[in-house]
C-alpha positions as CSV (number, residue, x, y, z in Angstrom):
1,X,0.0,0.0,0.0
2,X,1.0,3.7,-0.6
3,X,2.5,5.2,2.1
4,X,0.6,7.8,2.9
5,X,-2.4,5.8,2.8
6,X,-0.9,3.7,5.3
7,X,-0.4,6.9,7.5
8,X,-3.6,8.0,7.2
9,X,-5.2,4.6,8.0
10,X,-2.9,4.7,11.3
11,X,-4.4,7.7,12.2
12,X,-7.9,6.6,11.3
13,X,-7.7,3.4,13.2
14,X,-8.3,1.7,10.1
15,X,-6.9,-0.5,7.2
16,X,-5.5,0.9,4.4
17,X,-8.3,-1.5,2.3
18,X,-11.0,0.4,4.2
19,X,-9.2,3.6,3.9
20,X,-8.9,3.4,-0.2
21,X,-12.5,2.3,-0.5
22,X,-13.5,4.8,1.7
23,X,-11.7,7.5,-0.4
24,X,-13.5,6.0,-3.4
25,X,-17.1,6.0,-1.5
26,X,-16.4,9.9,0.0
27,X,-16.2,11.4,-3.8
28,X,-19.3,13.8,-4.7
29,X,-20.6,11.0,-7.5
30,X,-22.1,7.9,-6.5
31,X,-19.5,5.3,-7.6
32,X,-19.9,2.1,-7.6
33,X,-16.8,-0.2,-5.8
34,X,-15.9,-3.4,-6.3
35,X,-13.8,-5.0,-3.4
36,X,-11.3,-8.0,-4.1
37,X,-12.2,-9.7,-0.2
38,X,-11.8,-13.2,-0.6
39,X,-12.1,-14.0,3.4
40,X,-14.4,-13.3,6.1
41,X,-11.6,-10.8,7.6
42,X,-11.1,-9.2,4.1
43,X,-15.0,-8.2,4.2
44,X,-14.8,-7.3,7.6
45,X,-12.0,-5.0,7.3
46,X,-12.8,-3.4,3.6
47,X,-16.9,-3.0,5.2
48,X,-14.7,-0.7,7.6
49,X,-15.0,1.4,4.7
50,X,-18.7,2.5,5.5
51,X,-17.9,4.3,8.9
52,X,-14.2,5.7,7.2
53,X,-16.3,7.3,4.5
54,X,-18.2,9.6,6.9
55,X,-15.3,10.8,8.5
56,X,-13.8,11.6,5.3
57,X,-16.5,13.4,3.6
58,X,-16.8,15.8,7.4
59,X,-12.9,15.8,7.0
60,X,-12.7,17.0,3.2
61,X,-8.9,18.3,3.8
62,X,-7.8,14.9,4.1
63,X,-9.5,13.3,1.6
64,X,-8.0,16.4,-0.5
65,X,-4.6,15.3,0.9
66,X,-5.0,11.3,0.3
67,X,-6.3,11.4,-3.5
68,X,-3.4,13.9,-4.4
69,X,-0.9,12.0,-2.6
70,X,-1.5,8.9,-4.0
71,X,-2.5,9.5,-7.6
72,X,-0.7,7.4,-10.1
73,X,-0.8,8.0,-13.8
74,X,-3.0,5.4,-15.3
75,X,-0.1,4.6,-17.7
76,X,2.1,3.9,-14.9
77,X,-0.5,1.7,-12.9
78,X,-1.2,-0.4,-16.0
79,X,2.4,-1.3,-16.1
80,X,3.0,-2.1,-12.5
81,X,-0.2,-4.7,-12.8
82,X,1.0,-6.4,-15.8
83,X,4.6,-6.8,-14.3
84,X,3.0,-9.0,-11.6
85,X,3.3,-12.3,-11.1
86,X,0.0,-13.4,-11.7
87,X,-0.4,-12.1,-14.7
């Protein structure tokens, strides 16, 4: 995970998996997530997101500070995922 998403997640008390789909939930459109859980701990933690979201959207600075810190160029990103492993 970015690090500044881990930071924030620290300070949040939360996952970084919450934390990212709670940045995604706390835009001003109404997006639709997908999450990749797989176990009941994964779902736990990434339905974290729910209670993240609110805090983000009454904490708008933050959620200002996350989504520029941890853009990535969609050109980049598409690289990094077909380097891995499993692909």
């Amino acid at each position: 995970a970015h690090p500044a998403l881990v930071e924030h997640a620290k300070e949040l008390g939360c996952g970084p998996d919450a934390l990212a789909l709670a940045c995604v939930l706390a835009q001003p459109f109404e997006p639709h997530v997908l999450m990749g859980a797989v176990t009941p701990e994964q779902v736990a933690s990434n339905l974290g997101a729910i209670d993240v979201c609110e805090r983000l959207k009454a904490e708008p600075e933050r959620l200002a500070t996350l989504m520029a810190a941890t853009r990535q160029e969609s050109g980049a990103y598409w690289k990094d995922r077909a380097a891995l492993s499993w692909n």
